[in-house]
PyMOL Python script that loads the backbone (N, CA, C, O; Angstrom):
from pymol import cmd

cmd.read_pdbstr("""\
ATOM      1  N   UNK A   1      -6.048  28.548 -31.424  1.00  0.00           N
ATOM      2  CA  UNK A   1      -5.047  27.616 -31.931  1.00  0.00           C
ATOM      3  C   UNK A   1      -3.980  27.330 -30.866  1.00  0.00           C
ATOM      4  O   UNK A   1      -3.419  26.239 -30.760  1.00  0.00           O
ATOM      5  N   UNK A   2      -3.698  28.606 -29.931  1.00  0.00           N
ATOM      6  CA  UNK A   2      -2.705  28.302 -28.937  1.00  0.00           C
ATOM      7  C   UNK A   2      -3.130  27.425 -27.701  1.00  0.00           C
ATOM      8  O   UNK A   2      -2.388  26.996 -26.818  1.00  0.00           O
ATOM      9  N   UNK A   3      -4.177  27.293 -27.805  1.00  0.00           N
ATOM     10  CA  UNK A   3      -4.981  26.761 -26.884  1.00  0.00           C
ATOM     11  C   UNK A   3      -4.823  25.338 -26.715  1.00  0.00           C
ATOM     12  O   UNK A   3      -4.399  24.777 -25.704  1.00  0.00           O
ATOM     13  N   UNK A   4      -5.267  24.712 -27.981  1.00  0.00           N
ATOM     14  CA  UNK A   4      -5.393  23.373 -28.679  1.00  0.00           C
ATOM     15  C   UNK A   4      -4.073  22.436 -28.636  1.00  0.00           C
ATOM     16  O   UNK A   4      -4.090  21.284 -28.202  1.00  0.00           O
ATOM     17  N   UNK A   5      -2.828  23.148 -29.191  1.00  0.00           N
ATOM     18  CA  UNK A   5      -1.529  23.037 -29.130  1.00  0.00           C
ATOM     19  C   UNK A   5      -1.049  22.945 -27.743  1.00  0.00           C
ATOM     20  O   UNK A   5      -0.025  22.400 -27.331  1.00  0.00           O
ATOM     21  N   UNK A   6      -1.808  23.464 -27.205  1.00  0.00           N
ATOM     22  CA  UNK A   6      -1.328  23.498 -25.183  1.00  0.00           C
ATOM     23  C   UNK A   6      -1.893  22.115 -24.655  1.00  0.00           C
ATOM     24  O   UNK A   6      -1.157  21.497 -23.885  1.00  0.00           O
ATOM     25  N   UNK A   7      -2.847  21.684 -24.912  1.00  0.00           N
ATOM     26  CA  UNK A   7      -3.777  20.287 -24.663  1.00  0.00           C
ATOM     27  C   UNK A   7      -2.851  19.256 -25.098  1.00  0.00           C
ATOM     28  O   UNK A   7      -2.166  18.465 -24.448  1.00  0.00           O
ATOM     29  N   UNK A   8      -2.984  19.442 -26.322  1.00  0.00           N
ATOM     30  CA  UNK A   8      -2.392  17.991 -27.263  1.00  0.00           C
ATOM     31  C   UNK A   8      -0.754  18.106 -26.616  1.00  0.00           C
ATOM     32  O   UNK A   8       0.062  17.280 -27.026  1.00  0.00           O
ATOM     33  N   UNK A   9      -0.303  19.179 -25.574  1.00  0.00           N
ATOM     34  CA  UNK A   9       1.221  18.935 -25.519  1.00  0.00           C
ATOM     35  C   UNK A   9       0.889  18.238 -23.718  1.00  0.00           C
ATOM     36  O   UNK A   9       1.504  17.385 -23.077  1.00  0.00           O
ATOM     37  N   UNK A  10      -0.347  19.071 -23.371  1.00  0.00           N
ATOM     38  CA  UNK A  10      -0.680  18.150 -22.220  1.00  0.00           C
ATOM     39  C   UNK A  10      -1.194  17.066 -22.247  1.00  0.00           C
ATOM     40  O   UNK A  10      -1.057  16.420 -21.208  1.00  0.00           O
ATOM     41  N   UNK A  11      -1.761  16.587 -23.066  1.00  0.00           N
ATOM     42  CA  UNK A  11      -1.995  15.272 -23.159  1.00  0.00           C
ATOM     43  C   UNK A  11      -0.970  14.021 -23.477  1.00  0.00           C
ATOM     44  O   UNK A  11      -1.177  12.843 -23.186  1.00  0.00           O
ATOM     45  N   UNK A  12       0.189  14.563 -24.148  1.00  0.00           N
ATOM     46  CA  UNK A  12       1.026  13.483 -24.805  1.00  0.00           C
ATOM     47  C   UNK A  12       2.151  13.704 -23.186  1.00  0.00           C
ATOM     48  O   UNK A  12       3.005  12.906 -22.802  1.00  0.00           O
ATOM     49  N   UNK A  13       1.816  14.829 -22.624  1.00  0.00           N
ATOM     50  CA  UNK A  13       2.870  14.750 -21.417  1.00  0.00           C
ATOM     51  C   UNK A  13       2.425  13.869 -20.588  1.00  0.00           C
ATOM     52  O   UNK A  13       3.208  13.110 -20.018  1.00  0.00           O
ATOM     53  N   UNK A  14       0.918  13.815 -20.352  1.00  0.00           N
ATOM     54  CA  UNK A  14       0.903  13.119 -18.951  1.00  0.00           C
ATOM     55  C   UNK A  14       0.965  11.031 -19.335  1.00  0.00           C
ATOM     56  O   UNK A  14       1.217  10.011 -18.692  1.00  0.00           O
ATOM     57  N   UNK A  15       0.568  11.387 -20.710  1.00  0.00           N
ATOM     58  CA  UNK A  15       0.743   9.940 -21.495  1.00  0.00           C
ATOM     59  C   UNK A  15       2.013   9.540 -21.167  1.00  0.00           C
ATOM     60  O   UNK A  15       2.108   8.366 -20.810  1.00  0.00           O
ATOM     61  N   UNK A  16       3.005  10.192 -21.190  1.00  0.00           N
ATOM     62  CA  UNK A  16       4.689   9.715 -21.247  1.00  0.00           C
ATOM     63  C   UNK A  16       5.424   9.872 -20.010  1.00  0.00           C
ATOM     64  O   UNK A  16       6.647   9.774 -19.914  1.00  0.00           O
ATOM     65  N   UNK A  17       4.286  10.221 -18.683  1.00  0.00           N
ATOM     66  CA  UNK A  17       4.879  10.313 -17.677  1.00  0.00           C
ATOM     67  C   UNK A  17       4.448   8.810 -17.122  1.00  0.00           C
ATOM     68  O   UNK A  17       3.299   8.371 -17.163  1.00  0.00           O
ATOM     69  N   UNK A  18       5.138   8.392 -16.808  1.00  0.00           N
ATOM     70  CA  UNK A  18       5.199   6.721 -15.506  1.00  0.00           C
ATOM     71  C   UNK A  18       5.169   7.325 -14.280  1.00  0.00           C
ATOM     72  O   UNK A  18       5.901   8.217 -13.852  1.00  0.00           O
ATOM     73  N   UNK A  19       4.066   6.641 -13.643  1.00  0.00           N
ATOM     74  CA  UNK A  19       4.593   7.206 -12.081  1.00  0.00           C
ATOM     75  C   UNK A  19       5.443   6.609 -11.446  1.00  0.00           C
ATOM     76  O   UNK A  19       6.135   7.353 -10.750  1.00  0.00           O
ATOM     77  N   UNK A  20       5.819   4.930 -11.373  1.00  0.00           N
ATOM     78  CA  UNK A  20       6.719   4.519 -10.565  1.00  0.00           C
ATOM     79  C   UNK A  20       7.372   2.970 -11.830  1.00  0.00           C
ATOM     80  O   UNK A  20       6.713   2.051 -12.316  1.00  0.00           O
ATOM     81  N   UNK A  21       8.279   3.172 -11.916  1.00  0.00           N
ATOM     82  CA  UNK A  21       8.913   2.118 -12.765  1.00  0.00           C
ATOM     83  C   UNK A  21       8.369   0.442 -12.175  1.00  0.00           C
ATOM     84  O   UNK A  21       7.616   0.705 -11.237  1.00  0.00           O
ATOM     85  N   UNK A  22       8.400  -0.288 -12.247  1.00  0.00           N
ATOM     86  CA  UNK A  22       7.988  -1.808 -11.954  1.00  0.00           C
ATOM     87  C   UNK A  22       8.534  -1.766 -10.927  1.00  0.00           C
ATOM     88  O   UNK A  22       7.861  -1.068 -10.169  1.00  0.00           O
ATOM     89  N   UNK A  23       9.933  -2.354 -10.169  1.00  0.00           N
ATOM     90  CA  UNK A  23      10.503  -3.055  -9.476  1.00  0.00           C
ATOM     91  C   UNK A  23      10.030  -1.889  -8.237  1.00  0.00           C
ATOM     92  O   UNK A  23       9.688  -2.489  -7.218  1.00  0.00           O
ATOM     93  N   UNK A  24       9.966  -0.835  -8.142  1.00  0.00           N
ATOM     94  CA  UNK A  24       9.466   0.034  -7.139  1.00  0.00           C
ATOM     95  C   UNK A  24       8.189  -0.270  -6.561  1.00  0.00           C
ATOM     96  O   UNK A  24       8.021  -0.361  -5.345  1.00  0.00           O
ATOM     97  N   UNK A  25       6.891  -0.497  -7.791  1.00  0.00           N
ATOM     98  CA  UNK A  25       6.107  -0.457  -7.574  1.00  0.00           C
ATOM     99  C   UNK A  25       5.907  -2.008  -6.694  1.00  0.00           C
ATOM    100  O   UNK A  25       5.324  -1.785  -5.633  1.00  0.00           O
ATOM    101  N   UNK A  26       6.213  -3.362  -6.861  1.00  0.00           N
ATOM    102  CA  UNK A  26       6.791  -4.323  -6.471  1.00  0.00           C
ATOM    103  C   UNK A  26       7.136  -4.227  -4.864  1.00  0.00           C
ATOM    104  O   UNK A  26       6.535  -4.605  -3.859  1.00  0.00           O
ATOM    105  N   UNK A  27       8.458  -3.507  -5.101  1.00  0.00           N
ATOM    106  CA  UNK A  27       8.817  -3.314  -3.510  1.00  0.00           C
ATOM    107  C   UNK A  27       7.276  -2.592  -2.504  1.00  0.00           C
ATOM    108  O   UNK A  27       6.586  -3.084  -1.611  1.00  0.00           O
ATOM    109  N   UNK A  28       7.258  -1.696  -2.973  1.00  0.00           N
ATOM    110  CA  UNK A  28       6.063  -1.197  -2.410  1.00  0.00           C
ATOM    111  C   UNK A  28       4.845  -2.082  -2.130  1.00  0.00           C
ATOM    112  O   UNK A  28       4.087  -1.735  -1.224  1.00  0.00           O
ATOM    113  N   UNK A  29       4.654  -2.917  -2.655  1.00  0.00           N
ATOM    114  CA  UNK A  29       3.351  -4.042  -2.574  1.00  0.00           C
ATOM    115  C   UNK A  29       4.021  -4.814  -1.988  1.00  0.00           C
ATOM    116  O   UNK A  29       3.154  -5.571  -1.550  1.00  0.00           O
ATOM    117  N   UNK A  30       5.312  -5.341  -1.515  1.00  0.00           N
ATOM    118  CA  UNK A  30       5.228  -6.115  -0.647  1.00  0.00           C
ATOM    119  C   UNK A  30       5.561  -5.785   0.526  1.00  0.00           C
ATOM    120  O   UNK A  30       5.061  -6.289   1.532  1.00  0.00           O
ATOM    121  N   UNK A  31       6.562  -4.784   0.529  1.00  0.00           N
ATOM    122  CA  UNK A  31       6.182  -3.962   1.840  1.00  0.00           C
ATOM    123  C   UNK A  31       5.147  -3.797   2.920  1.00  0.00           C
ATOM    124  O   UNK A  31       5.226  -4.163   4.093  1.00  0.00           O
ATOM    125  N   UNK A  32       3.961  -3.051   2.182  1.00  0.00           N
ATOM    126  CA  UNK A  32       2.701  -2.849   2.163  1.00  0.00           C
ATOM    127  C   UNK A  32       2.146  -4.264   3.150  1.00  0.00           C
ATOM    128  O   UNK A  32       1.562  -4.292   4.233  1.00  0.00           O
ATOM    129  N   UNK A  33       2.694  -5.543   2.093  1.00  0.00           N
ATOM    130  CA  UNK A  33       2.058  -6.596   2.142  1.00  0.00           C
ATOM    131  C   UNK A  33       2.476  -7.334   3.397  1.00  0.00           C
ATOM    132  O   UNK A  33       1.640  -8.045   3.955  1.00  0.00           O
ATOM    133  N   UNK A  34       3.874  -7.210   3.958  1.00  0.00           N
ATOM    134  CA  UNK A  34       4.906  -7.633   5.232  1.00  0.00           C
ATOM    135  C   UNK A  34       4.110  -6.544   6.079  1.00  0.00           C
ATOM    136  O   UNK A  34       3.948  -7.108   7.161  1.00  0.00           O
ATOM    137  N   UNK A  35       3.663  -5.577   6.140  1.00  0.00           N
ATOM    138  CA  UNK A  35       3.319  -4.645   7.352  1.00  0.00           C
ATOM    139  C   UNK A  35       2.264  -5.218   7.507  1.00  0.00           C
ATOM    140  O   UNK A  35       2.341  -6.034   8.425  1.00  0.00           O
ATOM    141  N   UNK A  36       1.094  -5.165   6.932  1.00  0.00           N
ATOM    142  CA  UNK A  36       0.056  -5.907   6.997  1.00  0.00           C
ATOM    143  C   UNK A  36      -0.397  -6.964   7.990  1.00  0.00           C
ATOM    144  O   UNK A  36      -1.112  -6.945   8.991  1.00  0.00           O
ATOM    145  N   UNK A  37       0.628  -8.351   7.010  1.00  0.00           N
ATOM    146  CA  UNK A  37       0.197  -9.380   7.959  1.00  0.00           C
ATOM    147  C   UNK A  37       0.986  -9.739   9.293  1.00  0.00           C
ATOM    148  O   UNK A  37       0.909 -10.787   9.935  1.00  0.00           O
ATOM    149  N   UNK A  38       1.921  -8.390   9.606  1.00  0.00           N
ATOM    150  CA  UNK A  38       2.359  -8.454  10.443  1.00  0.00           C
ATOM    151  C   UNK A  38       1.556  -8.012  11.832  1.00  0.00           C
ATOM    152  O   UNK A  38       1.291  -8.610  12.874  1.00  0.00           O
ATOM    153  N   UNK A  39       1.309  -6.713  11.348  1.00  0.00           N
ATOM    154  CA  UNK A  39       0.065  -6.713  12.547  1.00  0.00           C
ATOM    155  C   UNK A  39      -0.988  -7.138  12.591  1.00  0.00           C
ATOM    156  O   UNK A  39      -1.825  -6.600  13.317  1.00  0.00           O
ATOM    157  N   UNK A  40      -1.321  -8.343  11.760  1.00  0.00           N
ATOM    158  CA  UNK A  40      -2.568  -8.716  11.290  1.00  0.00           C
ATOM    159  C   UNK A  40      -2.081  -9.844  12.808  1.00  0.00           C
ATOM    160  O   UNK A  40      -2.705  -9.577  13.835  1.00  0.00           O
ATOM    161  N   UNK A  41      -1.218 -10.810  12.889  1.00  0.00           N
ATOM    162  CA  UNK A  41      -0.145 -11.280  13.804  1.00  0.00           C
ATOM    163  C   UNK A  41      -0.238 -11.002  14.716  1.00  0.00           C
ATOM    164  O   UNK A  41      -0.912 -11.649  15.518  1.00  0.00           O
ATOM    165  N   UNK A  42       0.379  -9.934  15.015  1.00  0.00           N
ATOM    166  CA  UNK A  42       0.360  -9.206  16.488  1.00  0.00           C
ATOM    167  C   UNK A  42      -0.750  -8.857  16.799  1.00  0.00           C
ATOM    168  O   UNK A  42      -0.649  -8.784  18.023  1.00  0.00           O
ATOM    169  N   UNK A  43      -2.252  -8.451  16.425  1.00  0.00           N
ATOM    170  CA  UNK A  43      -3.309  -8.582  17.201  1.00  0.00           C
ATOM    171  C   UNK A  43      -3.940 -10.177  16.991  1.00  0.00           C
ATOM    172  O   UNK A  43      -4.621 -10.412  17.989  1.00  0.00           O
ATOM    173  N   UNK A  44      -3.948 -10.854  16.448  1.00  0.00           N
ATOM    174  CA  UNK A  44      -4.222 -11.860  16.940  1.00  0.00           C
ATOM    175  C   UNK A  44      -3.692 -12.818  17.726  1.00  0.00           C
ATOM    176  O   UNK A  44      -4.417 -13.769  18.018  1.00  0.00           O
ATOM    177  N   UNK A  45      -2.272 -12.765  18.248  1.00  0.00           N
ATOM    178  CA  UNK A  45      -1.328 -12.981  19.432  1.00  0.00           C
ATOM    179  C   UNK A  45      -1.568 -12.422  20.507  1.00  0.00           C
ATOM    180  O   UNK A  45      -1.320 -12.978  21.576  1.00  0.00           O
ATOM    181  N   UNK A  46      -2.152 -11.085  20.419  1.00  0.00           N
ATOM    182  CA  UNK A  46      -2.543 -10.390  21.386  1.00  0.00           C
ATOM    183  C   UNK A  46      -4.492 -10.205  22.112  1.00  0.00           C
ATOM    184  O   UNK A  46      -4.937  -9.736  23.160  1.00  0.00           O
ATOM    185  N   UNK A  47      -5.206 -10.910  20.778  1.00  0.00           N
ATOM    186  CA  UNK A  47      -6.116 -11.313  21.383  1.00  0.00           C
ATOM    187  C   UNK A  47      -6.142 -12.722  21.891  1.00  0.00           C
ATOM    188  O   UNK A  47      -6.630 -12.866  23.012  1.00  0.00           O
ATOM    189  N   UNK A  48      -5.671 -13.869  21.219  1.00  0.00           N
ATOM    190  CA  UNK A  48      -5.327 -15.057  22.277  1.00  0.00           C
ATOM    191  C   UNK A  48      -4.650 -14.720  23.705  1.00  0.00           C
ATOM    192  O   UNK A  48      -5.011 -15.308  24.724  1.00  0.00           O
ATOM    193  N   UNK A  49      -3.797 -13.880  23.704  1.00  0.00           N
ATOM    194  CA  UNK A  49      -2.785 -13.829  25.177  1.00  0.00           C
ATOM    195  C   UNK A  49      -4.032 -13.265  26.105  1.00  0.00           C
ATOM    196  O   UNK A  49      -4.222 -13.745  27.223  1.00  0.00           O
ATOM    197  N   UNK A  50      -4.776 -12.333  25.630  1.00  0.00           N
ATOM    198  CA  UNK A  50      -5.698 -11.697  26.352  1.00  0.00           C
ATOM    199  C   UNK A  50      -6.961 -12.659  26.935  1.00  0.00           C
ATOM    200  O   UNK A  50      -7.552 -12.433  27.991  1.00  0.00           O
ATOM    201  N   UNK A  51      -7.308 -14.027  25.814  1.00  0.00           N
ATOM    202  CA  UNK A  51      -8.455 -14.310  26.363  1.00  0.00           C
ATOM    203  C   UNK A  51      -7.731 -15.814  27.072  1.00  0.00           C
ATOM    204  O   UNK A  51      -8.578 -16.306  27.818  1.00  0.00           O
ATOM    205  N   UNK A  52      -6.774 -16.444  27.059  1.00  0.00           N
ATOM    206  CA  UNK A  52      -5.762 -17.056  27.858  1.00  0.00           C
ATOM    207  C   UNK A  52      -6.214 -16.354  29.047  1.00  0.00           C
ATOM    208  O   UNK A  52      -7.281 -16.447  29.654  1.00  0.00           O
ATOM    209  N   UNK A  53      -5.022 -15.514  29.296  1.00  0.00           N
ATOM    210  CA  UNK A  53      -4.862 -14.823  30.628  1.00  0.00           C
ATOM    211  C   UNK A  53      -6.594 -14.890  31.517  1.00  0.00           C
ATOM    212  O   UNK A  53      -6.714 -15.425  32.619  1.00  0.00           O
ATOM    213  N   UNK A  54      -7.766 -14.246  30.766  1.00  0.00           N
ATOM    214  CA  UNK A  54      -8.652 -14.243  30.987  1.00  0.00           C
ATOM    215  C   UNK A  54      -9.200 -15.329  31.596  1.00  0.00           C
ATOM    216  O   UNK A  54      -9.878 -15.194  32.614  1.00  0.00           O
ATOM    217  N   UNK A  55      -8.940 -16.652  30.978  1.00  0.00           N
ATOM    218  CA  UNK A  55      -9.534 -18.131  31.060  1.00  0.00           C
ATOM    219  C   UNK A  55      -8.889 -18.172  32.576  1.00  0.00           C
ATOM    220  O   UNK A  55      -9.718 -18.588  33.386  1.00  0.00           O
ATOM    221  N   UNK A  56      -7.477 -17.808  33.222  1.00  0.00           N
ATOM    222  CA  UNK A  56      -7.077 -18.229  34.061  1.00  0.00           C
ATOM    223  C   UNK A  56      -7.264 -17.110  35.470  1.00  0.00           C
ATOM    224  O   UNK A  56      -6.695 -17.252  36.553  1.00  0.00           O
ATOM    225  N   UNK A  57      -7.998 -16.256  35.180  1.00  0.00           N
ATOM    226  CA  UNK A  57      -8.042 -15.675  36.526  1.00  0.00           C
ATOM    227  C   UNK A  57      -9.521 -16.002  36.773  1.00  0.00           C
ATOM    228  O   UNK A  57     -10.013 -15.371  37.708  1.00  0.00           O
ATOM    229  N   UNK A  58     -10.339 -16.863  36.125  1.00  0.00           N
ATOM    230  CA  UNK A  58     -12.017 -17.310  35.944  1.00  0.00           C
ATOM    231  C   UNK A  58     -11.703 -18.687  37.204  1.00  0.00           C
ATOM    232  O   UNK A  58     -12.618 -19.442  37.534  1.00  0.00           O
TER     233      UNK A  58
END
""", "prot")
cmd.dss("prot")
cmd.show_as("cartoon", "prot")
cmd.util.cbc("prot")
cmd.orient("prot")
């Protein structure tokens, strides 16, 4: 019986736990989302500069 009572108090706990409220979770995705296409950016700036440069010592 003590057993059962231990479950059903773990179960309704992890039910009523949130891991991150909205506006967090939000910030975090766009964060995420600004790092991203930022270096998504910077290597493709950096493979044009590379095959540029390339074109001109040919």
């Amino acid at each position: 019986m003590a057993t059962e009572n231990q479950d059903k108090f773990n179960i309704t706990e992890k039910l009523n736990k949130q891991p991150e409220n909205k506006q967090e979770l939000n910030r975090k995705t766009s964060l995420q989302f600004i790092i991203s296409v930022s270096i998504g950016v910077i290597v493709l700036v950096g493979i044009v500069a590379f095959g540029y440069f390339r074109l001109l010592r040919v």
